[in-house]
N, C-alpha and C positions, 0 to 999 in steps of 0.2 A: 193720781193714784187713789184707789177706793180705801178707805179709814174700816176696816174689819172689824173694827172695837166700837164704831157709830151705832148706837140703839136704834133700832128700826123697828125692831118686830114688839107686837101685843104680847101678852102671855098666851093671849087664846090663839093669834097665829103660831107662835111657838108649838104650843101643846097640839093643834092638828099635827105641823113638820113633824114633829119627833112621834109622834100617837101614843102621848101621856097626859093623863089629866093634868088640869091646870092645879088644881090642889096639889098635886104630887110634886110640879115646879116648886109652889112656896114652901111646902118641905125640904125640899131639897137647899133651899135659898137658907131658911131656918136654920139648918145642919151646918152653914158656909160652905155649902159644896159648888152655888155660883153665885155672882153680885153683879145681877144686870143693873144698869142704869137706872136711876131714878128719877122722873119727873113729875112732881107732886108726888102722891099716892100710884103714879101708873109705873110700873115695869116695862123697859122696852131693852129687848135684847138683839147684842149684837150676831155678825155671821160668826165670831169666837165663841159667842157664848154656846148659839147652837153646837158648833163642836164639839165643845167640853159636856154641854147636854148628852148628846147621841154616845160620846166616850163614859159619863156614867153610868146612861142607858144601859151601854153593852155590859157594863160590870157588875152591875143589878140583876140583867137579864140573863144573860149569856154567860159570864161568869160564876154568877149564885151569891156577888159577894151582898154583902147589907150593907147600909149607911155608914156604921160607923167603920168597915173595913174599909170603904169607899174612901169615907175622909180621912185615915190613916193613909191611904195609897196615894189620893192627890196630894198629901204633905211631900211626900218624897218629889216632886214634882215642881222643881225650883220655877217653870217657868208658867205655872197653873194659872197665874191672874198679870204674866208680866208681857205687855203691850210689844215687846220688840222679840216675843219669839217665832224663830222664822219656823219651826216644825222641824221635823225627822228627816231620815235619809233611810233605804231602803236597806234589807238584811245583809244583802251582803257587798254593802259601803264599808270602808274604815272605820274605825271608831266611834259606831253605835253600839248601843247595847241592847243585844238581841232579846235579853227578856224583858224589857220598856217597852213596850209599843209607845207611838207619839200620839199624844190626844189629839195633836191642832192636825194633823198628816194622816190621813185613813192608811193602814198596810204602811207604814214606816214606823222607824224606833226613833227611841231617841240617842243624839249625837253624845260622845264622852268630851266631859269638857279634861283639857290634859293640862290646861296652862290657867291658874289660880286668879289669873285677871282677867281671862276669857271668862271666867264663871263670872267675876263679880262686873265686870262691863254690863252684863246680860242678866243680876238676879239681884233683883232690891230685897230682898229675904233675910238675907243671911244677917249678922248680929253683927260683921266687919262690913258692912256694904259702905258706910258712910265713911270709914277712913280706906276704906281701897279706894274709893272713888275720888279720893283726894290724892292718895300717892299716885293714883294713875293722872294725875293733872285732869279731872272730866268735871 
């Protein structure tokens, strides 16, 4: 199975993929709005990172939002930097919420979590992570 989180790309391959300058990346890094891989001093990002890149993109671009409404909106976004998200499900699935679109899922939302150990299985975030993860035996 291919590892989506595995650093591959330069900044400058990055910055062609997406067509934004490579400064504008380390702004963006700067802000915490992504945390690619470090090796030495090089950046290499993974095929997550590009997603979450092209999903700021759009909200810079096509939205009109700015940086700091950006990083206000990834907060809400329990599963922003968390390795086991599997993405959205399409609008008219169950239990997504239609006005989330899903950053890792191009045209899908994201799913509603309904059951309080479904979230914490799936979100090292939250300020209970480390005693959920113990009542749930993981």
């Amino acid at each position: 199975m291919f590892d989506e989180d595995k650093g591959l790309y330069t900044i400058g391959t990055v910055s062609e993929l997406i067509s934004e300058h490579p400064e504008t990346l380390r702004v963006w890094e700067k802000n915490g709005l992504i945390h690619p891989i470090r090796n030495g001093t090089q950046r290499k990002y993974s095929n997550n990172d590009i997603k979450r890149l092209n999903f700021i993109r759009s909200l810079l671009h096509e939205k009109g939002m700015n940086i700091a409404g950006v990083k206000q909106l990834i907060n809400m976004y329990p599963c922003w930097f968390n390795k086991t998200c599997k993405g959205g499900a399409g609008k008219n699935s169950t239990d997504v919420n239609n006005s989330k679109p899903c950053w890792k899922t191009e045209e899908t939302f994201c799913i509603l979590v309904t059951d309080k150990a479904d979230l914490c299985s799936t979100c090292s975030i939250c300020k209970d992570y480390s005693s959920c993860k113990t009542a749930n035996g993981k």
